[in-house]
KESEPA-835197 format. One record per residue (C-alpha): residue in three letters; x, y, z. Coordinates in pm, whole numbers, padded with zeros to 5 digits, always signed. Each point is the difference from the previous one (the first is absolute). Layout:
BEGIN
alaXYZ;...
//
This chain:
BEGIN
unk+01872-05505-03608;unk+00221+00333+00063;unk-00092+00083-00332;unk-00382-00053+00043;unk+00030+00195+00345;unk+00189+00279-00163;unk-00250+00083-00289;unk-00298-00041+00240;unk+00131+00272+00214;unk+00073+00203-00312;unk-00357-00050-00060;unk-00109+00086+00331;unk+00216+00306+00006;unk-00148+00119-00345;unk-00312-00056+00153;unk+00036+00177+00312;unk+00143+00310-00216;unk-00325+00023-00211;unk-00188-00045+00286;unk+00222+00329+00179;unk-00086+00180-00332;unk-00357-00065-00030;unk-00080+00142+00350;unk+00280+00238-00035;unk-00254+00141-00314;unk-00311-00033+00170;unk+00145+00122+00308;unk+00095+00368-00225;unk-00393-00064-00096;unk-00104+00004+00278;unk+00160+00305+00149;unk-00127+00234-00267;unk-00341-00162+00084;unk+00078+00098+00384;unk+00105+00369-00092;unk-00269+00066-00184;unk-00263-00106+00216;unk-00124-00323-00153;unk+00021-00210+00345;unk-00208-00287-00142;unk+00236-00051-00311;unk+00323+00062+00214;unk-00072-00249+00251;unk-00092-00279-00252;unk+00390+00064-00155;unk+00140+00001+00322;unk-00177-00335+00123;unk+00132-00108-00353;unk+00338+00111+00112;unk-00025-00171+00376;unk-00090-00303-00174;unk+00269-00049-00254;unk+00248+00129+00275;unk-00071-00263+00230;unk-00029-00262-00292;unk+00429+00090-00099;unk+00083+00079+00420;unk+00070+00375-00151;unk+00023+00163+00378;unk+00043+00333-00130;unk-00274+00013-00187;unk-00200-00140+00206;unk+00047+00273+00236;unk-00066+00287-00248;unk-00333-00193-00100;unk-00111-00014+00358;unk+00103+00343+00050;unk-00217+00129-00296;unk-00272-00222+00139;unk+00006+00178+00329;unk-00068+00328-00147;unk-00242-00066-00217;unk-00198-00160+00287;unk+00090+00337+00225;unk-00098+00201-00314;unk-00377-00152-00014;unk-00056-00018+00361;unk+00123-00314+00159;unk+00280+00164+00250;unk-00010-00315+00151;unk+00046-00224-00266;unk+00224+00223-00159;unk+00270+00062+00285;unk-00023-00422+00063;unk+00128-00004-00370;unk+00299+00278+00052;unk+00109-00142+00295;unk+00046-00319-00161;unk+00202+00169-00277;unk+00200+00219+00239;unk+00090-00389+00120;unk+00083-00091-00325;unk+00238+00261-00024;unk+00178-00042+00287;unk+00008-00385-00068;unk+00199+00035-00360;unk+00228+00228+00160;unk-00118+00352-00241;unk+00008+00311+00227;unk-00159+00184-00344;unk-00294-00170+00002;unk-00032-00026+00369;unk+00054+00334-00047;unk-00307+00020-00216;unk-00210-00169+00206;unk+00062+00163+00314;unk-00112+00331-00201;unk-00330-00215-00076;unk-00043-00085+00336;unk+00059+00336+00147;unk-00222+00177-00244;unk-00270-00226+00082;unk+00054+00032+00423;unk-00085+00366-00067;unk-00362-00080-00195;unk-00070-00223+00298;unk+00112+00382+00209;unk+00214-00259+00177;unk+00287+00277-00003;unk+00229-00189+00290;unk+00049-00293-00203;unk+00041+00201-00315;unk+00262+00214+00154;unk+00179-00264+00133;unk+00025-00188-00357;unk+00119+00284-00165;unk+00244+00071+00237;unk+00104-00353-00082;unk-00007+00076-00377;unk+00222+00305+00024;unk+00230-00269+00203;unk+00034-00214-00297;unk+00029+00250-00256;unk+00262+00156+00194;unk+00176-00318+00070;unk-00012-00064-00378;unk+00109+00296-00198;unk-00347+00142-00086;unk-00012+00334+00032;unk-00317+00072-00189;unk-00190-00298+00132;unk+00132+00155+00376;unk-00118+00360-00068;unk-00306-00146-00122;unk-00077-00196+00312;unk+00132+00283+00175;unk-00344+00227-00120;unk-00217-00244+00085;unk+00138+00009+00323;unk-00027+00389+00006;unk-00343+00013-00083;unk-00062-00228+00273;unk+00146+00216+00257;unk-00205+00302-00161;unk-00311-00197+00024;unk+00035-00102+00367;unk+00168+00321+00115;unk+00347-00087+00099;unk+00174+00339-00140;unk+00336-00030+00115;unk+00014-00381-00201;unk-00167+00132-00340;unk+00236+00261+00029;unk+00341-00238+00050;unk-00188-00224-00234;unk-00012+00296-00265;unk+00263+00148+00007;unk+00154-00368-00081;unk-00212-00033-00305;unk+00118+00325-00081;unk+00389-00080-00026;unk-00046-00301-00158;unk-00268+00080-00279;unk+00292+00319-00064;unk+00259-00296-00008;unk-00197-00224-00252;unk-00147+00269-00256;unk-00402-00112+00138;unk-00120+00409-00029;unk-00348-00170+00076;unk+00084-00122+00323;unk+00203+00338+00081;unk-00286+00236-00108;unk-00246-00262+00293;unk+00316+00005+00253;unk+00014+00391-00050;unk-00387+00030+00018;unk-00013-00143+00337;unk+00319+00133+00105;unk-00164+00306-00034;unk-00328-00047+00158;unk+00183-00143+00324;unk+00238+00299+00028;unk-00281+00204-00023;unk-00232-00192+00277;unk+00287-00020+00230;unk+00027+00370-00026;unk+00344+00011-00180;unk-00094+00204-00256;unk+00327+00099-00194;unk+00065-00336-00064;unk-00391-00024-00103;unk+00111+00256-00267;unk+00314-00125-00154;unk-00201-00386-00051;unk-00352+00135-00171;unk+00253+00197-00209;unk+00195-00269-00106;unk-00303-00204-00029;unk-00183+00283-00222;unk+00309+00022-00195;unk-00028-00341-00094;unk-00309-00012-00079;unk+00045+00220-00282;unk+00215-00302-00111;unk-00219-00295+00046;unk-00303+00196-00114;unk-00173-00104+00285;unk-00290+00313-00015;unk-00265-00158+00198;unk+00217-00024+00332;unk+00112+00366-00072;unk-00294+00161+00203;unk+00097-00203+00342;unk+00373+00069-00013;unk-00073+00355-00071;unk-00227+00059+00272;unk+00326-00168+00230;unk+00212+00259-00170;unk-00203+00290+00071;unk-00066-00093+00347;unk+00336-00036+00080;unk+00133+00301-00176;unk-00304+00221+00285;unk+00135-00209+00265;unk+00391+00126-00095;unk-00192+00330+00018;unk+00093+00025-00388;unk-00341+00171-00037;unk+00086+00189-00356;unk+00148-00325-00197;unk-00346-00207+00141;unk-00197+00297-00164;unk+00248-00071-00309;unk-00073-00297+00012;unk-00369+00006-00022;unk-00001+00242-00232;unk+00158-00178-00242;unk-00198-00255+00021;unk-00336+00202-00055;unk+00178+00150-00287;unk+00038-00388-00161;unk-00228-00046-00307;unk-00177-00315+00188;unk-00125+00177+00245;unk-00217+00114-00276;unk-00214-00338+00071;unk+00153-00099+00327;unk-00261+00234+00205;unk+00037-00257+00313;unk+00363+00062-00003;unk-00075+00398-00023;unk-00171-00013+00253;unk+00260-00186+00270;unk+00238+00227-00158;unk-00193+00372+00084;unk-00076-00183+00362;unk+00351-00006+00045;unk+00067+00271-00093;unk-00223+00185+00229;unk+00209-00172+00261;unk+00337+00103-00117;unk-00153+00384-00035;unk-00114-00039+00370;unk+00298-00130+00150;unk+00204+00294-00147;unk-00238+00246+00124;unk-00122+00144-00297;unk-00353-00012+00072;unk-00168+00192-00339;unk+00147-00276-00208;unk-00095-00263+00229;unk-00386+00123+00016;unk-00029+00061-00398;unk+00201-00345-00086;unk-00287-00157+00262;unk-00268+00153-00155;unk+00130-00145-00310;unk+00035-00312+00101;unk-00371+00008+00153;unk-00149+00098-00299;unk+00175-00341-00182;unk-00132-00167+00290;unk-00348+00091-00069;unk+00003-00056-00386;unk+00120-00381+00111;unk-00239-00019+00271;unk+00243-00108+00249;unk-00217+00111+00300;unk+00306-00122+00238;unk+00191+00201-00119;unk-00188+00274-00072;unk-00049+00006+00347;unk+00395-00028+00122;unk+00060+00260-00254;unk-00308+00229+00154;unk+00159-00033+00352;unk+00373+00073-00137;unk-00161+00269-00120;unk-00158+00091+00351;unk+00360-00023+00108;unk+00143+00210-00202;unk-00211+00269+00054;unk+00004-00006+00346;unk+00371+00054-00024;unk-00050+00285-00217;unk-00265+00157+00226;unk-00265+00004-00180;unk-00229-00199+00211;unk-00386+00057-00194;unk+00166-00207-00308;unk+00183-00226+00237;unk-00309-00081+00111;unk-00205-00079-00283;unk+00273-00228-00117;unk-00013-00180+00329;unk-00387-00041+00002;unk+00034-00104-00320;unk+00245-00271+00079;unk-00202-00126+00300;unk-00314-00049-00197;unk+00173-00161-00255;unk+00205-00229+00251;unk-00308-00068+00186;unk-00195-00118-00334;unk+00334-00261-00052;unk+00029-00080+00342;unk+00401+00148-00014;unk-00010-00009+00392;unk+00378+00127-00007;unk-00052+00259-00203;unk-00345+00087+00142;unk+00172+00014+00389;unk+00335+00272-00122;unk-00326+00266-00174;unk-00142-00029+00353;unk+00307+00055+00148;unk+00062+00281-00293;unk-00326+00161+00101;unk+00056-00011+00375;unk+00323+00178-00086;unk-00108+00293-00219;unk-00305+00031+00226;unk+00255+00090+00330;unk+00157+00232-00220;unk-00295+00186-00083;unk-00078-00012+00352;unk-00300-00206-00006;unk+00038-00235+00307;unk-00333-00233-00069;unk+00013-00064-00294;unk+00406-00095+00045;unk-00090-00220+00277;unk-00282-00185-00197;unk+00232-00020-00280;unk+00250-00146+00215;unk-00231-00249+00164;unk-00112-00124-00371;unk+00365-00070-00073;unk+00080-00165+00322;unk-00290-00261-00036;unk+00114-00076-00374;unk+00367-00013+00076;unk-00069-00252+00266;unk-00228-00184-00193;unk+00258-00063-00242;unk+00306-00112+00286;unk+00202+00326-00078;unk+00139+00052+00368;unk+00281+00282-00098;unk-00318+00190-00219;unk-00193-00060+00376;unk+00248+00118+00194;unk+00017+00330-00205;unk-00321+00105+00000;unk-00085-00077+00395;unk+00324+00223+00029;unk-00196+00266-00186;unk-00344-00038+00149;unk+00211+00002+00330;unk+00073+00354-00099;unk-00297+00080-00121;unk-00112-00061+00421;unk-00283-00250-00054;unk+00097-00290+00219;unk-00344-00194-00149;unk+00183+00049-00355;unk+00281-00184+00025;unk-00126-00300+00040;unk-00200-00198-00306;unk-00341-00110-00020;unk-00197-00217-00204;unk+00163-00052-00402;unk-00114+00199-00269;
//
């Protein structure tokens, strides 16, 4: 009787391990299935592989078929259905004892809290996947949960956390050799420095982050980091390496089809010129950029450009072309309904009109501004102009009527 017992659990043991194989292959199926977008063929493999999992008791892959079958179902729609399924994997996990693919699954789960915008709860399970990763020796899997974390505190504006968070990711992608998840820590290292006004820090991060890159070949994110660089670089007051800066980018051969990018670049530019009071190169680099504008018919832009312009002039003295450029500007910022832009050339106007001593026409100027400004809710922009129509001595003026 031992004997007979002994060979049928041979046989059921054989059994069971062809069984493991079988959905172990259809499982590896059904993956490239899931990666390439074939839902309908992927879920059919993983039922397959729920199935024969259940059929053998196999917990563990059990879990990593209900896992797959969660995201498939968040990947065609059914949030619902989908996080019912990781939950009940992220069980499964924690059942058999495997913090790696518990780990796993709290990634699923967290990833899908965020396409429901349920950030709280998908904050709170990556916290508890950077936990476990910690708690087991994963370094990459912990940097990893670490920038989804990051870019959770970015999206819901919580600067001081994306920053810790960061600068986290940052030491351990360095530790681990993951340059792709040092060039993203850098990136928004960068962009947080720069928002929270620490701009030599801003500097030193898009640098590192430009410098790498070069490395990773990673061209189409080039444009972004630059524009962090340069802006940083004006903020340090570093006005000639900004202008350096630009310049050699303009001077790059695909700029030769990358007009769009030209054209950011010569609006910067303008800026930079501005800011470091050389006014002739400001106004001719504007003028440039306004003529790219209008080959591309970007009337926005035309019309920011035309009241830079106005600006700029006015600085200079030359108040006739200042003014052109700022009627310009308003009828083109009326046309696109730019009310911001369309409330500072009123304000522009108002301005070069005291200085040529023409009170009226200042005042009614003014008054245009005022009622656009506090159309749009811009209660600093308000303050400033009643202050000016105060001194302008038209009590009636400083307070708006009806909208524009």
């Amino acid at each position: 009787m031992d004997r007979v017992i002994g060979a049928l659990d041979a046989g059921s043991a054989r059994l069971a391990g062809e069984t493991a194989s079988l959905a172990a292959s259809i499982g590896s199926q059904g993956v490239v299935f899931f990666e390439v977008g074939d839902f309908a063929r992927a879920q059919e493999c993983f039922l397959q592989v729920l199935a024969l999992a259940d059929s053998i008791g196999h917990a563990a892959y059990r879990c990593d078929a209900l896992g797959y079958l969660g995201l498939i179902l968040t990947s065609t729609g059914d949030l619902v259905g989908g996080m019912s399924k990781l939950n009940e994997a992220l069980a499964a996990a924690r059942r058999i004892g495997d913090p790696h693919r518990e780990l796993v699954q709290l990634g699923a789960v967290g990833h899908t809290y965020l396409q429901v915008a349920n950030v709280d709860d998908a904050a709170r399970t990556y916290v508890l996947a950077v936990q476990l990763a910690k708690r087991i020796g994963d370094r990459q899997a912990e940097a990893g949960c670490l920038n989804n974390l990051g870019v959770i505190y970015h999206n819901i504006s919580q600067p001081e956390a994306m920053l810790n968070t960061f600068a986290q990711v940052l030491q351990i992608s360095e530790a681990v050799g993951d340059q792709q998840l040092t060039f993203n820590a850098l990136q928004y290292l960068a962009k947080g420095k720069l928002a929270q006004g620490d701009s030599r820090s801003a500097v030193e991060y898009a640098r590192r982050a430009l410098d790498l890159m070069r490395t990773l070949g990673a061209w189409g994110e080039r444009g972004a980091m630059q524009d962090i660089f340069i802006s940083s670089l004006v903020r340090e007051g570093r006005f000639q390496e900004a202008v350096g800066e630009i310049q050699a980018e303009l001077g790059q051969s695909p700029l030769a089809v990358d007009r769009e990018r030209e054209l950011v670049l010569l609006g910067q530019l303008v800026d930079v010129y501005y800011q470091q009071g050389d006014l002739a190169a400001s106004a001719s680099t504007g003028e440039r950029a306004l003529d790219l504008a209008v080959q591309f018919q970007r009337r926005l832009l035309e019309g920011r450009l035309a009241g830079r312009l106005g600006a700029i002039y006015a600085d200079w003295g030359d108040l006739e072309t200042s003014k052109q450029f700022i009627a310009r500007a308003i009828e083109l910022a009326e046309s696109e309904q730019d009310l911001q832009t369309l409330a500072e050339q009123y304000y522009m106007l108002a301005l070069n009109a005291q200085q040529s001593g023409q009170i009226q026409d200042a005042a009614d100027a003014g008054r245009r501004s005022l009622q656009v400004f506090s159309r749009i809710g811009c209660t600093a922009q308000v303050r400033q102009v009643q202050a000016f129509l105060g001194e302008l001595g038209s009590e009636r003026d400083c307070q708006p009527d009806e909208a524009i």
